[in-house]
N, C-alpha and C positions, 0 to 999 in steps of 0.2 A: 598765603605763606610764600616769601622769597627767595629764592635759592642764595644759598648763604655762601660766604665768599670763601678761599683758597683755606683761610689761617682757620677759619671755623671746621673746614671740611677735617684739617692737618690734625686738631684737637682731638677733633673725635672720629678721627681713623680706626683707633683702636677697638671702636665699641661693638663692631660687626666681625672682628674676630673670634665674639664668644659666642658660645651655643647661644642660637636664635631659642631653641627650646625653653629658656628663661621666663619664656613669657606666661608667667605662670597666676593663674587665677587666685586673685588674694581679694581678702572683702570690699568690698566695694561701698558706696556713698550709702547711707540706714535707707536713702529711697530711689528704687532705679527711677533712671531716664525714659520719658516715654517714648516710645518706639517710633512716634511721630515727626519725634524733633528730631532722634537719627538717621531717619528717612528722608527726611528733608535738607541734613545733609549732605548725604551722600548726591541728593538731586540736585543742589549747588554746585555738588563736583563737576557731575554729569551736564550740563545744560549746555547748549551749543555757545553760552555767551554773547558775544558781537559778530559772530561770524554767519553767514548767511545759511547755513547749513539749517535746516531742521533737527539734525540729530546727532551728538560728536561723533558717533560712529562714521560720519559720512563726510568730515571734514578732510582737506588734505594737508601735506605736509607743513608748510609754515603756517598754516593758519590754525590748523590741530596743537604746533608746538606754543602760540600767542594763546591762545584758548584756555590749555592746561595751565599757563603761568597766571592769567587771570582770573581762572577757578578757582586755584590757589590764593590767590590775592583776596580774593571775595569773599572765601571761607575764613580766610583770617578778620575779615574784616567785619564780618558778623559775629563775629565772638568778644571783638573787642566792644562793639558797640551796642549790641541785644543783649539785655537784659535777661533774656527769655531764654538765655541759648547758655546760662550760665552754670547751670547741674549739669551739661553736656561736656561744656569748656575744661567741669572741672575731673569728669568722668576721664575725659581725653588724654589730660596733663598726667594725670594716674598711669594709664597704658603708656604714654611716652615714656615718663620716667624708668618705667617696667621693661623697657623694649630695650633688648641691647643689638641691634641690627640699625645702621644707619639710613638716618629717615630722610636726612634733606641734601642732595647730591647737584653737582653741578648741570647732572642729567634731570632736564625738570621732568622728564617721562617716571622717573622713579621717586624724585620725590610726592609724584603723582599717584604714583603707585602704594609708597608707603603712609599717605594719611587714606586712601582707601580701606588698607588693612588696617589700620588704628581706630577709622571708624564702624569696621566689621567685627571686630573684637569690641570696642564699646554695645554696639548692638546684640552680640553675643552674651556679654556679661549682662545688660540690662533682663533679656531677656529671661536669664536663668533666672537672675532674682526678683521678677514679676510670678515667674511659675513658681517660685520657693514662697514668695509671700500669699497665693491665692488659695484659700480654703471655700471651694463650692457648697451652698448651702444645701441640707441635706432634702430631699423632695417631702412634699406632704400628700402623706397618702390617700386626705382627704381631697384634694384640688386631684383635677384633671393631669393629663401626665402632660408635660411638657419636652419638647427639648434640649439637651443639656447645656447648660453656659458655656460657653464658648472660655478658654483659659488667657487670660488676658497678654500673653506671650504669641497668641497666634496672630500672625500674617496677613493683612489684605493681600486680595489679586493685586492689585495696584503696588502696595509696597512689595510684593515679592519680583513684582517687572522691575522694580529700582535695582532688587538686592540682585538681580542677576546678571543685571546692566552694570552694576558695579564689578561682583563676580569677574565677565567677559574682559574690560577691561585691566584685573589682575593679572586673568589668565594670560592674555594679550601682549602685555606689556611686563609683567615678572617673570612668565614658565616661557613662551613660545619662543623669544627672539635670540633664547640662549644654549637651545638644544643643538645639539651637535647635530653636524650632515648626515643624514637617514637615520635618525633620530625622531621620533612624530612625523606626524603631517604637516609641512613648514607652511608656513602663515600665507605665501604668495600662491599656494593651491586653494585656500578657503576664499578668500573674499578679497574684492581690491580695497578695501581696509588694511587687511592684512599685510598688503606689499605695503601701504605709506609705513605701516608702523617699522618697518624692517628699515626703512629710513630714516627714522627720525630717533630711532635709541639710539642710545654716544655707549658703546662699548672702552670706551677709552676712561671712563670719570669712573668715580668711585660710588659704591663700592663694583666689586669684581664681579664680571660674569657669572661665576661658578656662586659666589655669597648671594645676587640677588635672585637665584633660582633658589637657592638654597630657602633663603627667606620666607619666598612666597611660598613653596612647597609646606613646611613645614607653618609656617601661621595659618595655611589655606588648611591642612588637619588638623589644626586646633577650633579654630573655627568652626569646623567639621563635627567636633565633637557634641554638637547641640542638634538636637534629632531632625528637626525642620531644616536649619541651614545645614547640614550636612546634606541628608535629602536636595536641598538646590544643586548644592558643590559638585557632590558626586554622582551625579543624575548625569550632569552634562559635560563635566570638566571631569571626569577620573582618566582618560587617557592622557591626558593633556598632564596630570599631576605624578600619574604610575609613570611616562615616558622620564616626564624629570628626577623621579627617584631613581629611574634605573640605570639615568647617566650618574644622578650624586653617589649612590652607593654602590655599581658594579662596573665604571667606565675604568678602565687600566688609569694606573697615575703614570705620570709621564717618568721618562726615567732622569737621573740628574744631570746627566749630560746634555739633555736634549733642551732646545730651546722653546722657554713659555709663551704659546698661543693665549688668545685672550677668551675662549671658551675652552681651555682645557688646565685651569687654572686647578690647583689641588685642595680638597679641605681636607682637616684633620681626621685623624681615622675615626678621633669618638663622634664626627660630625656623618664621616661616611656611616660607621654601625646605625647609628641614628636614622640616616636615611633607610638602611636597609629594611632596620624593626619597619619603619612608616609604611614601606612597602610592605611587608607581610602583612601587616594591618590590615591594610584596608583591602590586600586583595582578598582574606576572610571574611572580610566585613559587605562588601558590596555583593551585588547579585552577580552572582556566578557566572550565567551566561555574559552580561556587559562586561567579565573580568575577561572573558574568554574571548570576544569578541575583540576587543581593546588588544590584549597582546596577541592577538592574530594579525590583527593592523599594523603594529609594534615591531611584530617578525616580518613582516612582507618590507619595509623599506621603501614606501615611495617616493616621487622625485622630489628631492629636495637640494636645496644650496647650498654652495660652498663657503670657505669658511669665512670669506670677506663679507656673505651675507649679501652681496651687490647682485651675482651672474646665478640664474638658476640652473643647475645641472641635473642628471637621474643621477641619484646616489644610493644604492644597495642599503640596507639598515648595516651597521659595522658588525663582524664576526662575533663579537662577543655578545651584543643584544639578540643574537638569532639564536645563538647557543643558551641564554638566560630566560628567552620568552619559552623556548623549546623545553627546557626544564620546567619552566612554573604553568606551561600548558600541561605537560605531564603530570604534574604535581594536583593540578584540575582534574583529571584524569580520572587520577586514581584514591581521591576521594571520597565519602559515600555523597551517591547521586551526581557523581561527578561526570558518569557517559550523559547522561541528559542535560548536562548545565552545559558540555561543552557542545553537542548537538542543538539545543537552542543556538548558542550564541553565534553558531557559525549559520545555522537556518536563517531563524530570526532578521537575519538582516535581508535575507529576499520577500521579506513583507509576511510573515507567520507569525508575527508579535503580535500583541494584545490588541492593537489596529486592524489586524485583520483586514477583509477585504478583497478585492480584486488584486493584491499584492498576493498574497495568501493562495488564493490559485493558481497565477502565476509561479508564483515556487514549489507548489506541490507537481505541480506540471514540468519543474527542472533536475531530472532525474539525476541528472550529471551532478549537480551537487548533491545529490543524498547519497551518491557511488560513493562519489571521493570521503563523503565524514564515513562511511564505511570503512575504505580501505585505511584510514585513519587508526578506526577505533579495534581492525583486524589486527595495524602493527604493535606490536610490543617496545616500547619505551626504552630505550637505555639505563633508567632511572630504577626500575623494577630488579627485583631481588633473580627472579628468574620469568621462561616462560610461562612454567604453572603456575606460580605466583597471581603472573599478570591476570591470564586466564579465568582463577580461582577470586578474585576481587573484580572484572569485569563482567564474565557471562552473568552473572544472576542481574546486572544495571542491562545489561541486553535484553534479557526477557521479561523484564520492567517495562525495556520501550514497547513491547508490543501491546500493550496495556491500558497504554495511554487514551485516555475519554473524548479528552478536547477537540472537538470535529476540527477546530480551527488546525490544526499543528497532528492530527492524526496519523492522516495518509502519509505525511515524510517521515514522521518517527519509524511509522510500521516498513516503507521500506527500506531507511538504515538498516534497524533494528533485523531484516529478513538483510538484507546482503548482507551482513557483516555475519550473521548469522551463517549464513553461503560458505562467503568467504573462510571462514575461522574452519567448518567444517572440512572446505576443499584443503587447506592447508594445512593444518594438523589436525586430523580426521580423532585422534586417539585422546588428544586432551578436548574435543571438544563435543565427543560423546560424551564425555566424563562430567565436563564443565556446564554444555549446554541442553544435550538431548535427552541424556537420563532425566538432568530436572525436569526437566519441558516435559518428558511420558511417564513422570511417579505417579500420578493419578489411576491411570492405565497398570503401571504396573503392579499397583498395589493391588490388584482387581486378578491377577491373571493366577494361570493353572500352578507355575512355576514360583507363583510369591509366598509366604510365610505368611497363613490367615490362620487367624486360632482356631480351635475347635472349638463346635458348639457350644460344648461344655463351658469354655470362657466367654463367648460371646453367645448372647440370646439372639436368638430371632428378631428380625428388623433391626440390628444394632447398623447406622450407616457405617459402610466400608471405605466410598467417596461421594463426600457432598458434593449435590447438583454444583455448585459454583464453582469447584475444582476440577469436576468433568468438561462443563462448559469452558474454562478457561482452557481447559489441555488439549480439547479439538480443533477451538478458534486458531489457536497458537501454530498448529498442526494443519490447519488449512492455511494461513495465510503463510507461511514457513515453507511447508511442501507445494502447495498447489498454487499459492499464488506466485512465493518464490521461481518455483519453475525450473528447477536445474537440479536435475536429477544424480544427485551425487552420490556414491556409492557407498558412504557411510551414513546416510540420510536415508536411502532404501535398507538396507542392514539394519540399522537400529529399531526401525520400524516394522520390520517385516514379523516378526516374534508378536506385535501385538495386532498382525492384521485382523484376526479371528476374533480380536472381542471387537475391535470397531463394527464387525459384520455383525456382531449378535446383537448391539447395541443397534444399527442400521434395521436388524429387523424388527425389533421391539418398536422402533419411532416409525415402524410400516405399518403398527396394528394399533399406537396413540399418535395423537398430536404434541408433538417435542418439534422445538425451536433447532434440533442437532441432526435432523432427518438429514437437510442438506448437506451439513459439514460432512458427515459421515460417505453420504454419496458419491461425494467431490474428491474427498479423500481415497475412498478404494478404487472412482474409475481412473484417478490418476496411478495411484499404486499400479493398476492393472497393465497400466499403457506404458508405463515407463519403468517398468519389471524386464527384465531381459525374458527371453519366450518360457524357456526352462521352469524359470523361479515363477512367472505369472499363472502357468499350469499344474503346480505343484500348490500353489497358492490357493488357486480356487479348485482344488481337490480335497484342501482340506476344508475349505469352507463350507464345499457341498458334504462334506462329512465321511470322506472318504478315506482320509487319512488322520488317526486319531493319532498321531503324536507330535502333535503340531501344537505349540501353547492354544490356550482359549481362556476364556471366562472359568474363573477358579468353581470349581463344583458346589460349595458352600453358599455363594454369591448368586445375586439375581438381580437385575434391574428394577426401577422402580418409578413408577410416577413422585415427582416430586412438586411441594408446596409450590414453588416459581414457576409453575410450568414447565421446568425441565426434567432429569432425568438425574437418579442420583443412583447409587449400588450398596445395595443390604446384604446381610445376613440373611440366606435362604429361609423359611419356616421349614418344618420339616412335615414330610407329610406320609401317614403309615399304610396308606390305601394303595396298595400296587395296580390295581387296574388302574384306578385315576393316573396314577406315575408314568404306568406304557402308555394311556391314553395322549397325557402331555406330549411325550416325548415323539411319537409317532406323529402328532400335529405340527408341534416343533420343527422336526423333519422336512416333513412336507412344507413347511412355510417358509422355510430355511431355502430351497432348492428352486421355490418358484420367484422367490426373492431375489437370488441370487440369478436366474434367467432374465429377469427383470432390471437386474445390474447388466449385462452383459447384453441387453439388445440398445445398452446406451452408449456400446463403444466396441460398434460396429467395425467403423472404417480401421480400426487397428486390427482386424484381424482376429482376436483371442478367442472369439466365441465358437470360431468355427475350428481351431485348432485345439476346444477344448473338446467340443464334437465328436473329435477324431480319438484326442488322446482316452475317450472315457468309450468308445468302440473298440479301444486295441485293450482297453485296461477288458474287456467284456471278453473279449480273445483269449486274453493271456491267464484269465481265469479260468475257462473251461481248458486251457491248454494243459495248465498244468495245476490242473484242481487236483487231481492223484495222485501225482508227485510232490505233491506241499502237505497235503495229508498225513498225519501221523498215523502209524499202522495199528490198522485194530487189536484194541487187548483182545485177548485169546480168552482169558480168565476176566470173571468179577472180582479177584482176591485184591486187587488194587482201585478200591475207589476214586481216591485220588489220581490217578490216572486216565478212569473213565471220567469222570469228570470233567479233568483236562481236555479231553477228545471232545467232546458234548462241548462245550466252549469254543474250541476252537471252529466247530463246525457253525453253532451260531453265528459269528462272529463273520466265518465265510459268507454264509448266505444274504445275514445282513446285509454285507458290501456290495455283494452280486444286485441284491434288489434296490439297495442302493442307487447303485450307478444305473440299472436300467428306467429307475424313476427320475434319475438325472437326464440320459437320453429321451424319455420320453415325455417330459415336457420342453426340451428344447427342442423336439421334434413338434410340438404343438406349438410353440410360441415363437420359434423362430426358422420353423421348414423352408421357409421363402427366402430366406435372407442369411441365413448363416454361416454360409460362403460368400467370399468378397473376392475371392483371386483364382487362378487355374491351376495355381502349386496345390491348394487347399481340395477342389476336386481330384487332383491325380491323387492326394494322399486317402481323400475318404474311397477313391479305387482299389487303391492298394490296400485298405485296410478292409475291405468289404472281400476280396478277393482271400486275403488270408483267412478270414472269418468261413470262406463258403470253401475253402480247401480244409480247414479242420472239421466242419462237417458232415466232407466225403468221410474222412478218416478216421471219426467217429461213427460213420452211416447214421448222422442224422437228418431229418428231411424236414423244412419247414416253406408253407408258401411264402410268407414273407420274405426269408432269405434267399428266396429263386427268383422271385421279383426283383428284391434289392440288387441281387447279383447280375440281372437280365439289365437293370438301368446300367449298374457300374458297365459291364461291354458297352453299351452303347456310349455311356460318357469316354471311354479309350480308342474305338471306332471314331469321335466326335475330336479328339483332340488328336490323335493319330493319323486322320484322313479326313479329316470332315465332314464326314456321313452328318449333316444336322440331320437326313431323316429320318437315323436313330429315337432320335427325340420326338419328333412327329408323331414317331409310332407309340412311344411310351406315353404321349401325351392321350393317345386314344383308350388308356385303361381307365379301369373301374376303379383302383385302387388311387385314394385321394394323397394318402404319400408318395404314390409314383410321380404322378400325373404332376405332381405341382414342384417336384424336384426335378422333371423336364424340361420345365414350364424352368425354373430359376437355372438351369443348366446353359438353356438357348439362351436366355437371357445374357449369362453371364460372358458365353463365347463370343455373343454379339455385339457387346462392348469392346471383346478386344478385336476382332475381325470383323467389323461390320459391312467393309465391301462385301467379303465371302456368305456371312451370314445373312443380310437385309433381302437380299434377291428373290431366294429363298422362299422365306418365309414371307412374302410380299407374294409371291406367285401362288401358294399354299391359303392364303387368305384372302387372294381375290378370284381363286377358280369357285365355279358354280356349286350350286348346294350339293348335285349329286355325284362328283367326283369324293368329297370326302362328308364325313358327319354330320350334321349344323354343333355339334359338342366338340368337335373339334377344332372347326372353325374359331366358335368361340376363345378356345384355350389358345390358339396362335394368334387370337386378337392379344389376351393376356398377355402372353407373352411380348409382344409389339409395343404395350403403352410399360412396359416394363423397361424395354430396350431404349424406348422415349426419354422416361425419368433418367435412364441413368447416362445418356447421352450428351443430356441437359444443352449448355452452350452449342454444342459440336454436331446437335439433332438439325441446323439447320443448311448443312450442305449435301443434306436427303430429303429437301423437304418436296421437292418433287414428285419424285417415284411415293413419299408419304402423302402426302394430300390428295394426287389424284387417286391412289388405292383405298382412300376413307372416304373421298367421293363419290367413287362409284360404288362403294357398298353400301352407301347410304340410299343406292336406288334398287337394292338387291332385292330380291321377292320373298326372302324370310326376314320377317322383321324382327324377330333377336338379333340379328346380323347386321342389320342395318342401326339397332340402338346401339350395337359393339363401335361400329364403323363410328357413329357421332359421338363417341364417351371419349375416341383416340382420337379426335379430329380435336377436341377441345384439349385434349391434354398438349398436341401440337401445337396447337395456336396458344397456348401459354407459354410457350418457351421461347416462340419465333418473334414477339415484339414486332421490333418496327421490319424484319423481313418480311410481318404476314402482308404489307402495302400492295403488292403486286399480282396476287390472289384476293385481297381482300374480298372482292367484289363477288368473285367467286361461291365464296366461302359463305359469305352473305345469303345469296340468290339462294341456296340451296337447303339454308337453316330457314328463310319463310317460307320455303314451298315446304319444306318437309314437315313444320309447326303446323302448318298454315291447311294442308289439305291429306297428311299421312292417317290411314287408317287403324293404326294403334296407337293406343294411349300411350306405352309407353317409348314406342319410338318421339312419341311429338315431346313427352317430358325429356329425352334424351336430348333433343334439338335445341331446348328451350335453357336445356341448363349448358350447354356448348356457349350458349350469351352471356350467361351466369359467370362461367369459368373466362370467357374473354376478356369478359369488364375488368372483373377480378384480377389478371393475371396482369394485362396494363396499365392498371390503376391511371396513373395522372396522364399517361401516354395516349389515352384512350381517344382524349381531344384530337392529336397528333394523326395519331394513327388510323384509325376509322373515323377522320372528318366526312369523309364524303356518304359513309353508309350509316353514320350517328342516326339521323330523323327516320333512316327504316327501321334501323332496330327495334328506334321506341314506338315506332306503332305497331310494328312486330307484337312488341311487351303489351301494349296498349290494347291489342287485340283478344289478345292471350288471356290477358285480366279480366276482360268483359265478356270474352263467347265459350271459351275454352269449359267445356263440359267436368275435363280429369280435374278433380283439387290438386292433386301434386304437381302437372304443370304448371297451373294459375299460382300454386305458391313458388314453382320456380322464377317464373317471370315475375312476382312480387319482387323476392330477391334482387333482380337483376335490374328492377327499374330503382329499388335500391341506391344499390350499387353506382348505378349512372344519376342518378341525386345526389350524391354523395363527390362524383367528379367532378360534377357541375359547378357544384358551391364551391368548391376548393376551385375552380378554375376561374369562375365571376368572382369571386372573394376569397383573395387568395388573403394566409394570415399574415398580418402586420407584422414587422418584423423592427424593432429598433436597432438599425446599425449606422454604423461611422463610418465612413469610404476612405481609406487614402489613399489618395494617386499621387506616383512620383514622376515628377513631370523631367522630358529626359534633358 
């Protein structure tokens, strides 16, 4: 077809003045066109022709523009002449006639453009009326199942590569060349395709810029309207289509003074409304996230040309499209599911999409993007009624993303979903208890002392209170939120703190089954614990340990329960009328309660708590006997008032309960954590001072106990010890009989010798290397203790003593008591684990002195002490081991080798099993070391 002359064009000017929308579906030929012969059209179009090019995509300017005119030519020229082509020709003539937008332009790029869409729409129409004529035959239930027929509307691979090839094209040459500066992504950023075409459209001929956008927009969404080809359209071309509606229906019109540009030409207003509906449309209609994504592209502005189309500049997207994307982003927003649709789309594009991949980790790994769709989805929109509003229609799509299954797209949801969570908290703390936290802990709180649970009487026995799957959901939520989150905000601890007590009963219940929420639970209070300010964490676990009953907890009606899933769900108590069995529970309960909860608290140590709760539960045992008789209500005089004996009987129980209480609290953290309870020297001056007050209310009462004369006889020595440094305070306390004394000594030195180890090491290095009968061998022993205590906890910093340490574990390894000697080589291995590659210059040493002493020592278990010194070195070096003990490697193992075969003691010989182990084990990892597939890149300078 040939571009028709001036008087032709003059004729029919008029016809692209009316709504393109016209083009409206009326019946068609009694038999569609086969989709065959439309495809084979359009691949006439497309065909590089004469031009040496493989592909018209890849043709350049004057030969791209001889090309199109002979495609053109050649299409017409098959219509005239094929016979075959003549229910297509007359399908065609139909949609011309119909089409009131002008087809044939002095611009052959548009007349090019306009029999594309005429043959898109022919394929369109055929199409529907193949799917409107096909009744699939109903299956026989006798034959084998098959299948289903395919509907004879559907698509090869191959024709769908034509339709998109044509598609590209529209796009190309209708929507791209006519968008305004920072308007889409201009053609000269995609492909050098894209720059010929920006040269070779005539914006001068007819019709107008602004109509031939117009055009292809709206035929490209009627086209659209058929479920397959919309799928192609909008899969790939909806930014390219939403850009052009948002110049046709929200770009300012020019004012009438001003002189007309040839892209900012004006349509009519029912042409603009028209545009706008399209938009709405389809940003409904497509997937959410690609809508979101698109005008986030939209609103950014990148570099694009100016307006002669020739010079390419950076051009900002223009105020008004930023202001219009920014609305119909919000408008995504606050849709339902609208936080995840926009969270995809801005994810999504660092490779989280259904491709997945090594993209996919790479973006779970960009946290800085998951920040910013945070602080995104924290601000409140302008578009929003108000803040509560916004709030009251986001949080609940917040605590949706935590939810989320899909491994692929998980970990970035969960940390949006946790920062924005943060965030919203840290900044309006009050709407987003309300909004976020409350939802998040109704499970919890439906459960607790202070919620609204009916009485028996309405609810039987076993009725659940909260299904396992809404426990499990409120913890998960509650770990990765508080703990993983990690920012301890003040209205995050607050909220929480009211239900600390059933997580703990709930924590010990999953100590005595197997529940999948042991760990949430654990995770959850030792972070509670750590990141409680000192006050509130001691108050905390006072009521935990049961000390303080007015503290919420587990509603009294309520009990935990194993549930079907494995997990953990809360009933309706049974009730039970056997009072022994009741005290029996409850006294067990107690008890399993307190060593549970010691067992929480030897797992968060280095913070301190355990030891300041040590204290606080010695001064609560103080302030008890302090003023037991002054809390006391005075005894009735008379039985005339039962009710008031009564009262007094109560309250006395009630006392004593506590007292025994707290000293079964004391005295299993005196059992479980004697050695280590103390972390710092504030923490010893205070259990001084509270031991000190305790042994002054005793004068004062004249009561006398060994215990506390002891206890009192350590505290002087610990204030002697921090006062002046008397360690031989300690020396001396360490020589009792008493196993509480002796090992709070024992952790007392320890702990000064961490902060003073010049003052301290000397010392007790002199104390453990004099002869057996200056002091005890039970002594000795304990300032060995003491010493591999001072080792561990020296760690890194143990090795600018390792001097005066090694030669003093050397020579006691030749001492004439052999307990002393197996002390001496238990500290010598713990040394040599920490010193690495310093032990090199000893090594030899060290060596010589572990085969003679395996090799010819007279007790068993000094040679098992020697043997396992190999054990711990191998161990402690692992892969260094090569490194480090090259040169004493081949004694060791005949050392081992010796050990194996003559060695009398079995527990030697299974030491040095071990340990030949161990160096098997180095071996191979050092002769075959594992394969590792990697890529190198080096930048060369």
């Amino acid at each position: 077809m040939a571009p028709t002359s001036g008087r032709d064009v003059g004729r029919r000017r008029g016809c692209w003045e009316r709504n393109a929308a016209a083009v409206m579906a009326v019946p068609g030929p009694p038999e569609p066109v086969a989709l065959e012969r439309i495809v084979g059209a359009l691949k006439l179009l497309l065909s590089p022709g004469g031009s040496d090019s493989s592909s018209l995509q890849i043709a350049k300017h004057d030969v791209l523009l001889d090309t199109l005119k002979s495609n053109l030519l050649a299409l017409d020229k098959k219509f005239e002449e094929d016979s075959q082509w003549t229910e297509l020709k007359i399908l065609r003539e139909e949609i011309t006639s119909r089409a009131e937008w002008l087809q044939n332009s002095l611009d052959v790029t548009w007349s090019f453009t306009s029999q594309l869409l005429v043959l898109l729409l022919c394929l369109k129409q055929s199409m529907v009326l193949l799917a409107a004529h096909f009744h699939p035959p109903k299956p026989n239930p006798r034959t084998a199942e098959a299948a289903p027929v395919l509907s004879p509307d559907t698509l090869s691979i191959s024709q769908q590569k034509t339709v998109q090839s044509a598609l590209q094209f529209v796009v190309t040459l209708g929507i791209c060349p006519f968008l305004l500066s920072g308007v889409g992504v201009p053609l000269r950023c995609r492909t050098e395709f894209g720059a010929v075409i920006q040269d070779v459209v005539s914006f001068a001929a007819a019709p107008s810029p602004i109509h031939r956008l117009y055009t292809s927009c709206i035929v490209l969404l009627d086209i659209a309207k058929h479920m397959s080809l919309g799928s192609l359209i909008l899969s790939r071309h909806f930014g390219d289509i939403a850009a052009g509606l948002c110049q046709l229906g929200f770009c300012p019109m020019k004012r009438k003074d001003e002189p007309a540009k040839p892209l900012q030409e004006s349509l009519k207003e029912e042409e603009r409304t028209r545009a706008r509906k399209a938009l709405q449309t389809i940003l409904d209609q497509v997937y959410q996230p690609l809508v979101v994504r698109e005008l986030i592209i939209l609103q950014g502005g990148p570099p694009q040309t100016d307006s002669d189309m020739k010079t390419q500049t950076s051009a900002r997207a223009p105020a008004w499209l930023r202001r219009l994307c920014g609305q119909l982003l919000s408008e995504r927003l606050m849709k339902p599911h609208g936080v995840q649709a926009v969270v995809r789309g801005i994810l999504e594009g660092a490779g989280a999409g259904a491709a997945g991949g090594a993209g996919a980790e790479a973006a779970a790994a960009d946290w800085r993007k998951c920040d910013m769709v945070a602080k995104i989805l924290a601000s409140c929109p302008q578009q929003s009624l108000s803040l509560e509003d916004y709030y009251q229609r986001i949080c609940p799509q917040i605590l949706d993303l935590l939810h989320i299954q899909d491994k692929l797209v998980a970990r970035q949801f969960q940390r949006v979903a946790t920062t924005t969570f943060l965030t919203m908290t840290r900044e309006h703390p009050q709407l987003a208890t309300k909004h976020l936290l409350q939802p998040m802990l109704e499970p919890i709180h439906r459960c607790s002392s202070v919620a609204e649970v009916s009485s028996e009487r309405e609810l039987p026995p076993g009725t659940i209170v909260v299904k396992e799957e809404e426990l499990s959901c409120c913890l998960e939520d509650v770990f990765k939120v508080f703990v993983v989150g990690n920012e301890p905000v003040a209205a995050l601890l607050e909220s929480f703190l009211p239900y600390l007590g059933i997580v703990f009963s709930l924590y010990c219940f999953t100590r005595q089954n197997v529940s999948p929420l042991r760990s949430f639970c654990q995770e959850i209070l030792l972070w509670m614990l750590k990141k409680l300010e000192r006050k509130a964490a001691l108050s905390s676990l006072k009521a935990l340990a049961g000390l303080d009953k007015s503290v919420p907890s587990l509603h009294p009606l309520c009990e935990f329960r194993a549930a079907s899933q494995g997990s953990t769900m809360v009933t309706v108590k049974e009730t039970n009328s056997d009072e022994d069995e009741v005290l029996y529970q409850k006294v067990t309960s107690e008890h399993g309660q307190v060593e549970f909860l010691v067992d929480l608290l030897s797992q968060c140590q280095e913070c301190g708590v355990a030891g300041d709760f040590f204290i606080c539960c010695l001064e609560e045992l103080t302030h008890v006997a302090a003023e037991n008789k002054a809390r006391l209500p005075p005894q009735p005089l008379s039985h005339e008032s039962l009710l008031a004996l009564e009262e007094y009987q109560s309250f006395l129980v009630e006392e004593q309960e506590k007292e025994l209480l707290t000293l079964q609290v004391v005295a299993v953290l005196c059992e479980r954590m004697s050695e280590t309870v103390f972390t710092s020297i504030t923490q010893v001056v205070e259990f001084v001072a509270a031991t000190l007050r305790r042994a002054c209310l005793s004068l004062t009462q004249e009561l006398e106990s060994a215990v506390e004369a002891q206890t009192l006889s350590m505290s002087m020595g610990l204030v002697a010890a921090i006062l002046g440094g008397a360690v031989q305070v300690f020396l001396e306390n360490m020589e009792h009989e008493d196993t509480f004394v002796y090992l709070s000594a024992i952790q007392g030195v320890a702990l000064l010798a961490d902060i003073y180890p010049e003052e301290i090491l000397p010392s007790l290095l002199a104390q453990y290397g004099n002869s057996p009968g200056k002091h005890p061998p039970e002594t000795r022993m304990k300032v060995g203790e003491a010493l591999m205590r001072i080792v561990r906890a020296l760690g890194d910093m143990v090795s600018k003593y390792r001097e005066p340490l090694i030669h003093t574990f050397l020579r006691g390894a030749k001492d004439l008591d052999g307990s002393h000697r197996a002390s001496s080589l238990s500290n010598l291995g713990e040394l040599c684990q920490r010193l690495h590659f310093l032990l090199g210059p000893v090594v030899h040493e060290v060596t010589s002195c572990l085969i003679a002493v395996a090799k010819t020592d007279p007790e068993a278990q000094v040679r098992r002490a020697a043997i396992h010194v190999v054990v711990l070195l191998l161990r402690g070096l692992s892969q260094k081991a090569t490194e480090v003990l090259r040169d004493v490697l081949k004694d060791l193992y005949h050392l081992l080798k010796h050990v194996v075969h003559f060695e009398p003691d079995e527990a030697a010989r299974l030491h040095a099993q071990l340990a030949l182990e161990e160096l098997d084990e180095i071996m191979r990892s050092f002769l075959f070391p594992p394969q590792k597939l990697e890529k190198k890149i080096v930048v060369l300078p």
